[in-house]
Steps between C-alpha positions, in 0.01 A plus 500: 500500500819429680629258718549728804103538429383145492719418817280751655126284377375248687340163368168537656408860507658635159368195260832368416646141510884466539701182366866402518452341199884438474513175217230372310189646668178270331250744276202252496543183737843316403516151569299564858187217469361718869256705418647722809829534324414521170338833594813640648623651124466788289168488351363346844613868678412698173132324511488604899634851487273573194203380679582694812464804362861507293817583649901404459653127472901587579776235380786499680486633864412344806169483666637643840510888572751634378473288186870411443591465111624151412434573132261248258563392170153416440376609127854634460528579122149494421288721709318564162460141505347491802234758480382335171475167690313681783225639285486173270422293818289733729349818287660787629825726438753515766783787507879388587804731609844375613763605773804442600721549814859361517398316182265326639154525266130546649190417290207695555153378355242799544158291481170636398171491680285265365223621317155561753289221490756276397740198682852426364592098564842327497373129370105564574573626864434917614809553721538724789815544700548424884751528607755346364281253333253500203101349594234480320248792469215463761127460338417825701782687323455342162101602543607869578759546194219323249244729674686796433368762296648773314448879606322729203847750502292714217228560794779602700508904615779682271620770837561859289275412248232776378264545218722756362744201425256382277523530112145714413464314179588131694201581688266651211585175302353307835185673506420426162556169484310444877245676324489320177590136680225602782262639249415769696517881327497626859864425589643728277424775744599343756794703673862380579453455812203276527604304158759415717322435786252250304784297344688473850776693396482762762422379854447696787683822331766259413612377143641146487749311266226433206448851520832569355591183327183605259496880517804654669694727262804371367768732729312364774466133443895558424553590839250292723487149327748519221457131409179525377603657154482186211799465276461448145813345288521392143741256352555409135579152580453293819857422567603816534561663861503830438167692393449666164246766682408546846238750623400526864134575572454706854178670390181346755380226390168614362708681244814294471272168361435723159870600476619148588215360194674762280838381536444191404216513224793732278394388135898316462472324848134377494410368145178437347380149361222473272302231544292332185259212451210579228297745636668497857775783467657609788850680658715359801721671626810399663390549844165579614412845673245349748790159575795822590245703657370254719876308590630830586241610714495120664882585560360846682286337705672190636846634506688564868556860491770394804748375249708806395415390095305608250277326274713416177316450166747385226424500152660302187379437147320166602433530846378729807645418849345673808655436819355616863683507886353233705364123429182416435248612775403280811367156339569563154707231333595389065282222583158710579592834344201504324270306725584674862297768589826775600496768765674749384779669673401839448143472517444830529652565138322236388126619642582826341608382183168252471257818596641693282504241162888453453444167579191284440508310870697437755682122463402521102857613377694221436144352372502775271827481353472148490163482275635749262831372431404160441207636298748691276660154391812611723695306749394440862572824716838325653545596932775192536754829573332563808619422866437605851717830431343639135195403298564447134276510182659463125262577249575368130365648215572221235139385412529136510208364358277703285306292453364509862444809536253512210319226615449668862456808321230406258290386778534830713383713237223273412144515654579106655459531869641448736826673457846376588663581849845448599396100617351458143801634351751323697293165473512507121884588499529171701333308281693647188822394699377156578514607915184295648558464821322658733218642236205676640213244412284822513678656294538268234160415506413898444745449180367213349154640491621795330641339226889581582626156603422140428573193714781314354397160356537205701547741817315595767743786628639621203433764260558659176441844402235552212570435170494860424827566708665204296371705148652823638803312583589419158378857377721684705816307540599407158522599141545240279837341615591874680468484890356861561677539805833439360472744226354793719782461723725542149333773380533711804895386527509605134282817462743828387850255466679311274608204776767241511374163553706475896285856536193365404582204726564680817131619487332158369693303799200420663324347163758389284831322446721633234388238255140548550569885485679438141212323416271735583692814344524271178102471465452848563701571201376244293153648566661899405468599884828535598826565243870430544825658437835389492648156465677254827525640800403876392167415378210708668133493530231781438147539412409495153449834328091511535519447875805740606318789617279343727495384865342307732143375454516645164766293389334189643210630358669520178693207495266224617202637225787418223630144686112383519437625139789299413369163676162561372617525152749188540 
């Protein structure tokens, strides 16, 4: 934009708020104690352009047609500064550019909409503009903007769209699993047409977004809505900015799920985890097909397809990161992520998706990923990334506590009824982390009868989990004076290389310090697990002949049988 241009906009028509803004123009208030005045800054016209709809906040020009530069010095220096500020203190990203004429400077702050459904306040207070003054956001207007709901863009007609932009074996892989989810032999003969007619996706002769999101063929989608593809990335490490490998996935979505899956489940990037307690024997896997599955279709579903950006799933040896266009839907907070019942942006997608078994129910996902994840003995799913602009999830896949997921485990597969849901779950996790606020009496009352938690003495509101949990505990976390965790992270830093102790550091930081990790390598030779060459500062670490060729969970395997021999014999 130029200057010539914005001379031409005016204030109340074109969404844009001009300010001389020579010297020392106030971002939040000043010294002002007037409510009035304090309004009168930056973040005051930011909060009242974003909730009109967006528009432009101009430094340095006055108000009057034609807008005469006087030039501003306002975030001079540190424009970078100032859009961090901006979404620190109200949620949302704004864009900057800078002019000049006759070397005099002109800020421009593009602001956002604010998301539908949602107010932006400077100090508690929804601001609109009048004028040339800020007021306080009627209760009609505020009931209008809460009331707001968002339009289903996936139900939306696609113009130009035909069933010969369809993928043939998109579609076949619908009918099946409508079929199979319905149980009903019949659909398979159904023909395009009315398949598509059943599930909504053609209406009135006329093929809508969903239509193509899940089963438009991939030249297609590339022309008509080409931010719909998901991006896959892998990095070795997570401080690293640029990717290791990227793929792009433009197939529909009915076939680009699999191909996504596949990506990520490669043996090297998704590792397997056997899982042992006497008779219970079982393998985790670094992340969970159903978790991915389910988060990436969630990120289908709720994302804005208005946001020219793709879905981004990023991969790294301890982590999965899937990031979606668009907040949270209408309602949907960190506090009641779990709780609220969501609509769904796309509902359409997401009616489809339910009828036709790629998801379980509509409003179950994050429930889903949730109950498994914990139940895995993994960290909490983590959403504290998301904001009104991008929703995002970062899986780990470090199991945490073992021990826990035996214990749920055990009961599952037992014939103890009932069985655990995603309340159960998440009310014993609380209860392992000593979190009892706001317990479900219900809940724990459901628990206690079934044996897996115990009132705490001397408490009323406080539990324990059984003693068997405690049992596993020590089971699974230790090995005589050996800290499992510590030396699987060691063994995988070590596996195929003779290591440096400042090597083997650099992939223990998060466990040990360098003294611990000497202590550590100096056991493990002691006990014929690891051997080392060289003297000083050339010395290196490697595994002991007997354990060389193997990897993995074989060398854990291998390793931990010989450590508990050891204990049991000393």
């Amino acid at each position: 934009m130029t200057i010539k241009e914005l001379q031409q906009l005016k204030e109340s028509e074109d969404r844009i708020e001009f300010k001389e803004a020579k010297n020392n123009f106030s971002f939040a208030g000043g010294k002002n104690t007037d409510q009035t005045e304090r309004r009168k800054c930056y973040l005051g016209y930011v909060v009242a352009l974003a909730n009109e709809g967006g528009g432009k906040l101009v430094m340095g020009m006055k108000d009057k047609v034609p807008h005469e530069v006087v030039g501003s010095d306002f975030a001079e220096g540190k424009v970078g500064d100032l859009t961090d500020e901006t979404y620190e203190r109200l949620g949302i990203r704004v864009r900057t550019e800078e002019l000049w004429e006759d070397k005099k400077r002109v800020l421009i702050i593009h602001v956002p909409t604010r998301p539908v459904g949602k107010l932006l306040k400077f100090e508690g207070v929804p601001l609109m503009r009048t004028g040339e003054s800020l007021r306080n956001m009627s209760d009609e207007e505020m009931f209008a903007i809460l009331s707001e709901q968002e339009p289903d863009f996936s139900a939306k007609i696609c113009e130009g769209l035909t069933i010969a932009d369809l993928d043939d074996t998109a579609i076949q892989k619908m009918r099946e699993s409508y079929s199979q989810k319905q149980n009903n032999p019949q659909f398979l003969s159904l023909s395009k047409e009315q398949l598509l007619t059943d599930l909504k996706l053609l209406v009135e002769n006329k093929l809508n977004f969903a239509a193509l999101i899940l089963l438009g063929k991939k030249e297609i989608i590339q022309q008509k809505l080409p931010q719909s593809k998901i991006i896959w990335e892998y990095r070795n490490t997570g401080s690293q900015i640029h990717h290791d490998a990227r793929e792009s996935i433009e197939e529909p979505l009915f076939l680009g799920i699999d191909k996504i899956w596949q990506l990520i489940n490669q043996p090297a990037l998704n590792r397997k985890h056997p899982v042992q307690s006497g008779a219970y024997i079982f393998d985790l896997f670094d992340f969970n097909e159903a978790v991915i599955r389910e988060a990436i279709l969630n990120a289908v579903a709720h994302r804005l397809y208005t946001i020219t950006s793709e879905v981004v799933v990023k991969q790294y040896p301890t982590k999965i990161e899937i990031n979606n266009p668009g907040g949270f839907p209408k309602g949907v907070t960190l506090d009641n992520l779990i709780t609220v019942s969501s609509t769904p942006r796309n509902r359409l997608i997401t009616e489809i998706l339910e009828k036709t078994g790629l998801v379980e129910r509509s409003g179950q996902g994050v429930d889903k990923i949730f109950s498994i994840t914990l139940s895995e003995g993994k960290n909490y799913p983590d959403y504290s990334k998301s904001d009104s602009y991008q929703v995002s999830l970062t899986l780990k896949s470090e199991i945490v506590d073992k021990a826990f997921h035996i214990f749920i485990n055990k009961y599952q597969i037992s014939d103890k009824e009932p069985k655990l849901g995603v309340e159960q779950i998440l009310t014993l996790s609380k209860i392992r982390d000593g979190q009892f606020q706001q317990l479900n009496p219900e809940i724990t009352n459901q628990l206690e009868e079934i044996g897996l938690i115990q009132r705490a003495s001397g408490h009323t509101n406080r539990f324990t989990l059984s003693e068997e949990y405690n049992a596993l505990i020590d089971e699974n976390s230790k090995i005589g004076n050996y800290i499992v965790k510590e030396v699987e992270q060691l063994l995988l830093a070590i596996q195929g290389n003779a290591l440096k102790i400042g090597a083997i550091e650099k992939h223990m930081e998060e466990y040990l310090n360098r003294n611990q990790l000497k202590y550590l390598t100096g056991k493990l030779v002691d006990d014929d697990i690891l051997t080392k060459s060289g003297s000083g500062n050339q010395t290196t670490y490697s595994l002991a002949k007997p354990y060389q060729s193997l990897r993995g969970d074989d060398l854990f395997k291998s390793v931990f049988d010989v450590l508990r021999s050891k204990n049991v014999e000393g």
